[in-house]
Every structure is written in structure tokens, then in C-alpha cells.
C-alpha positions in Angstrom: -13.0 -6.6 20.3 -13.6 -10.6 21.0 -11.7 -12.9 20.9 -12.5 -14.3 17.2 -12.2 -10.4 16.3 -8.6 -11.0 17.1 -7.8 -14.1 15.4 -9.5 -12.9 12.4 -6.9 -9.6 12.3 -4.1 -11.7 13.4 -4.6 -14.1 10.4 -5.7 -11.6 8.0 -2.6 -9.4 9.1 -0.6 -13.0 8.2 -1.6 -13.8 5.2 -1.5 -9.9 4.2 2.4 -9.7 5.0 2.7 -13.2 2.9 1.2 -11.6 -0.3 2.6 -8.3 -0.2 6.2 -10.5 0.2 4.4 -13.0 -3.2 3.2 -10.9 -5.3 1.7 -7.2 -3.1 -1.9 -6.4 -2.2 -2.0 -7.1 1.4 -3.8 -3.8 2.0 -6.8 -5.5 0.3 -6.7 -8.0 2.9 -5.9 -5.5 6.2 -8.4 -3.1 5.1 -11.3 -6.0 4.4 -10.7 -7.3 7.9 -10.7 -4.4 9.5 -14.7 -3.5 8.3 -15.2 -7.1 9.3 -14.5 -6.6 12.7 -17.0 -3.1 12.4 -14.8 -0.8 12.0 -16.1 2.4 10.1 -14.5 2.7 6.3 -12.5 5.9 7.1 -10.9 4.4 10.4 -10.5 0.6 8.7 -8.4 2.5 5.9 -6.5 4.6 8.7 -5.5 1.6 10.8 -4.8 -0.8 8.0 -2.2 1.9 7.0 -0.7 1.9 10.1 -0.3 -2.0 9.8 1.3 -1.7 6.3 4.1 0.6 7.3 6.1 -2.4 8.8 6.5 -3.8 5.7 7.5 -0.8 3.9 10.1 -0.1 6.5 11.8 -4.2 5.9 11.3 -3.9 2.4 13.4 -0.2 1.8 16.3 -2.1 4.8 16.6 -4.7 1.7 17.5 -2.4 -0.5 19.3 -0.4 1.3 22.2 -1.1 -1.4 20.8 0.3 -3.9 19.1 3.3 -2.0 22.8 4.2 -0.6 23.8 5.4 -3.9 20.5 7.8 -5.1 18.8 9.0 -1.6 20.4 12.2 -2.1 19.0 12.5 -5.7 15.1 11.4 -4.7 14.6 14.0 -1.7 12.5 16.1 -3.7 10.5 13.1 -4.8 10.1 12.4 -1.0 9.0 15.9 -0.2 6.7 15.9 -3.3 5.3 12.6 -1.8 4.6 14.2 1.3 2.8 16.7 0.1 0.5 14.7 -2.2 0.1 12.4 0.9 -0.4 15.5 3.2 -3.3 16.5 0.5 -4.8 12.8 0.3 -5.2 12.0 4.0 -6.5 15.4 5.0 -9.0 14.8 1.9 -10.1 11.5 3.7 -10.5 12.9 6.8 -13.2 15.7 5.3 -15.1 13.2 4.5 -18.2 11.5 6.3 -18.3 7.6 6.6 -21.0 7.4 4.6 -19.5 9.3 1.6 -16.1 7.6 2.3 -18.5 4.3 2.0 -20.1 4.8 -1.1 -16.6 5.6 -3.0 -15.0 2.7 -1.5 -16.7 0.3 -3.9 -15.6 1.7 -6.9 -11.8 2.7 -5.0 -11.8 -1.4 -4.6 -12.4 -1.9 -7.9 -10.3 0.2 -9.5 -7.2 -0.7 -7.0 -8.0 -4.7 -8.0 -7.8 -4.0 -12.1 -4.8 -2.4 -11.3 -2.8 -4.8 -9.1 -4.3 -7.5 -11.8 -2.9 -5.6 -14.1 0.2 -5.2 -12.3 2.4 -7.8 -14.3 2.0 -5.7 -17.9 2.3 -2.3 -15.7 5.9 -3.5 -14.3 8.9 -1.2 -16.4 11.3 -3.3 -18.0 14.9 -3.7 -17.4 16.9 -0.1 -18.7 20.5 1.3 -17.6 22.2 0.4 -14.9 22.2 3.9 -13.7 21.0 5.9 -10.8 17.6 6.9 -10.0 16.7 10.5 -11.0 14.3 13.1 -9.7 13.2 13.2 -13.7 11.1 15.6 -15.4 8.4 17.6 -14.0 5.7 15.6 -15.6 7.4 13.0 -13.5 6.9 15.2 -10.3 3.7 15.7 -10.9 2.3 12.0 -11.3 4.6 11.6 -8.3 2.3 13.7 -6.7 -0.7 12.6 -7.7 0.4 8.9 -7.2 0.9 10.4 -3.6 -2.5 11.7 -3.3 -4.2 8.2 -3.6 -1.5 6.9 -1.3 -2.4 9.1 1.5 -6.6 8.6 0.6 -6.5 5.0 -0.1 -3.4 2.9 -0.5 -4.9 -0.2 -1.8 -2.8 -0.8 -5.6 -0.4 2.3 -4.4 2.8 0.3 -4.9 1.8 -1.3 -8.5 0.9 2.2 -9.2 3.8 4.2 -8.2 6.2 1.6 -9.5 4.6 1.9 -13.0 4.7 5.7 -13.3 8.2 5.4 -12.1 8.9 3.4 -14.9 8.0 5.9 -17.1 9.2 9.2 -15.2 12.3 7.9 -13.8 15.5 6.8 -14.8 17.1 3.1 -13.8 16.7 -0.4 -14.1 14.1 -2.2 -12.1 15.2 -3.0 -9.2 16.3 0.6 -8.4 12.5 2.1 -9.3 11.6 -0.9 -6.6 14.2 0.5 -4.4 13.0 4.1 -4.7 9.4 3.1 -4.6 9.5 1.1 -1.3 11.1 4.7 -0.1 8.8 6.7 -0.9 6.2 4.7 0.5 7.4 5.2 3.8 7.3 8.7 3.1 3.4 8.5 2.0 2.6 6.0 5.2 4.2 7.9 7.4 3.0 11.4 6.7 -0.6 9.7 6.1 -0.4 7.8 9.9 0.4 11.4 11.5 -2.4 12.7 10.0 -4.9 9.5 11.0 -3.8 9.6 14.4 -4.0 13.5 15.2 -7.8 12.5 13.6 -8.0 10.3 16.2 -9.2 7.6 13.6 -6.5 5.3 14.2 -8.1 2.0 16.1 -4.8 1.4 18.3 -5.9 -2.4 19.9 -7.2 -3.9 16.2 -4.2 -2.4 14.9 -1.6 -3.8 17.9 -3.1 -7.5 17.3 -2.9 -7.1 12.8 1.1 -5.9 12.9 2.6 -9.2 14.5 0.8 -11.2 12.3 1.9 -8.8 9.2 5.3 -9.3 10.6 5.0 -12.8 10.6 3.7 -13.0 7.0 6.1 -11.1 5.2 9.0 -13.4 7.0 6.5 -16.8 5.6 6.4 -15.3 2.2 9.7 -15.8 1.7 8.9 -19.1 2.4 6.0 -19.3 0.1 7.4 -17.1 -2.5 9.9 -20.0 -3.4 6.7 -22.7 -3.5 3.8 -21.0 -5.0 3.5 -19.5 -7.9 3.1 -15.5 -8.0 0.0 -16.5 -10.2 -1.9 -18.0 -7.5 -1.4 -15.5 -4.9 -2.3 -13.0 -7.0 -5.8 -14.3 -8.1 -6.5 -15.3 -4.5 -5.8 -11.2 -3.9 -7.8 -10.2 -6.9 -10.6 -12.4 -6.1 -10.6 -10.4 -2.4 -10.5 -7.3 -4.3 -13.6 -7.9 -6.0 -15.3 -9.9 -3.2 -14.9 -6.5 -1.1 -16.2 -4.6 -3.8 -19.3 -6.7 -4.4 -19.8 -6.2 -0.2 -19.5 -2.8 0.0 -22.2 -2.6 -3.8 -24.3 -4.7 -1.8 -24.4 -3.1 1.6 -24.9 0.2 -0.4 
């Protein structure tokens, strides 16, 4: 790794904690800097997973006032999460680079019409009541929301807060509450598997999480100064400027 290798992750990892503190996407950023650098796909999506679980970690601490009053009701969500997580990551790791390569394009593109999509996808304002395990339709998009998660997290959280919207009971700041839980759920389950893979690249990933640190504490900052609409195009136009790489590289 040279020394521009690091100041690239470093500011990448930066200005990936800022917009996941705006308006999300960061993994678009960690994972695109990561293949920069020449990382494989597989191991670029590993270690930029490992750099995201900081965030998840702050974000659930923030809500721990909310999450105080349901934990006990969204264990089986968890362990369903873990399982769909379990089944995602080992999915990954079957794969060859070169497969995982020619499905990332598409993965990118799919991941950016979602987080662009992401304002229409947010559940409105219900009850004030508490979060529910829900139905078992519920469990099972849980599940599956899981799967991606663990396989490729890019879009995870606009996804799982927009089937939790529909599954779940509680107003919106709860299903926010409950999703930033059970994304540490999916990371961490997902990071165990990576690293007993051995795909995990330990010194790019050491130099991205300060800087990811770093960013989410800015983005408070910025979120108060610049408009979610801007961050969010600057995110979707990295979406599909990674997509059109990966097309391009074949």
C-alpha cells in the first residue's frame, strides 16, 4: 500500500462516514476505494464491511432510547438477520473473483436506484408504539433483506428500513432504531465470516475506519449546511460511475 493508497482510503473512508451521517451510501464510496487501491471485488466488499460497522455501532448508541423499550421484542428479528447474513456471506465466499466481478456491475446498479429511490421508499410516520417481530411475511423479507446484507451491503439500510416499514409496527424513528440494530447484527456475523475467509485486508481497512470515524462526527456538521439533495446525487452519481467501471473493465 503507498502512500497516496492511504490518503485515498483515508479520505474516501471521510467522506463515506459524512454521507452515511447526510443522507447513507457510504458503502458506495468504501467499497469503490477499496478496488482503487487493487483490491480484488470479493476482499474490497469484505473490508469495506468491516469499515462500516463503526458507524452502525454510533448510530444504534443514539438510539439507544428508543431501542431500550423493544430489544426484547426484535431478538428473533436479530437471529433471523443472522441467519440470512450467515447465508449471504458464505454465498460470497463460494464465489470466484471473477464471477463476484461480473455481478458487481449490475449489484451497483441496482443498490444506486435504490438509495435514489430511497426518499419515496422511507415509511411514513404511524403509532407511537413499539416495534414488533410482525408477521411471518415480515420474517421472511427480514431474511432475505439479510441475505443481501451479508453478500453485498451497498443500499442495505434504505432497503431494510423500507420493508420494515411495511412488516413492522411503529413510527419512524423506531423502524430507524431497529434497523441500525439489526445491521450490526448482519455486519457482524458477515465480518466473522470474511475474516475466518481470510479476505479481510487488515492495513487498508486500519487506515479507512479513522477517517469513517471522522466523517460521520463532520456530518453532523454538514448535515445542518447542505442539503440531503446534494449529498445524495454526489452518492448516486458514484454509484453509477462504479457501475460504468466495472461494465467497462468487463
Amino acid at each position: 500500500m503507498t502512500f497516496f493508497d492511504a490518503v485515498l482510503l483515508f479520505v474516501a473512508g471521510f467522506v463515506s462516514g459524512a454521507a452515511n451521517a447526510v443522507a447513507g451510501g457510504g458503502t458506495f464510496l468504501t467499497f469503490g476505494a477499496m478496488t482503487l487501491v487493487g483490491l480484488p471485488p470479493i476482499m474490497a466488499n469484505a473490508t469495506s464491511s468491516v469499515t462500516q460497522l463503526p458507524g452502525y455501532i454510533t448510530s444504534t448508541l443514539a438510539y439507544w432510547a428508543d431501542i431500550r423499550h423493544f430489544w426484547r421484542g426484535a431478538l428473533l428479528l436479530c437471529l433471523i438477520s443472522a441467519g440470512g447474513a450467515l447465508a449471504g456471506s458464505l454465498i460470497l465466499l463460494a464465489l470466484s473473483n471473477p464471477s463476484f466481478r461480473a455481478l458487481v456491475p449490475w449489484l451497483l446498479i441496482a443498490a444506486t436506484a435504490l438509495f435514489a429511490a430511497g426518499p419515496w421508499l422511507k415509511p411514513a410516520a404511524g403509532p407511537d408504539h413499539q416495534a414488533s417481530v410482525g408477521s411471518l411475511a415480515g420474517s421472511l423479507v427480514q431474511f432475505a433483506t439479510s441475505v443481501y446484507g451479508g453478500f453485498f451491503g451497498a443500499g442495505m439500510g434504505v432497503m431494510m428500513l423500507a420493508t420494515l416499514g411495511l412488516t413492522q409496527a411503529g413510527d419512524y424513528h423506531r423502524l430507524n432504531a431497529l434497523k441500525n440494530m439489526l445491521s450490526i447484527v448482519i455486519a457482524i456475523v458477515a465480518i466473522l465470516v470474511f475474516v475466518s475467509g481470510g479476505v479481510v485486508a487488515w492495513p487498508q481497512a486500519i487506515v479507512m475506519i479513522p477517517g469513517v470515524a471522522l466523517g460521520g462526527y463532520a456530518g453532523v456538521w454538514i448535515a445542518k449546511r447542505v442539503p440531503q439533495g446534494v449529498v445524495r446525487g454526489f452518492v448516486v452519481a458514484v454509484g453509477l460511475l462504479l457501475a460504468f467501471y466495472y461494465f467497462a473493465k468487463g
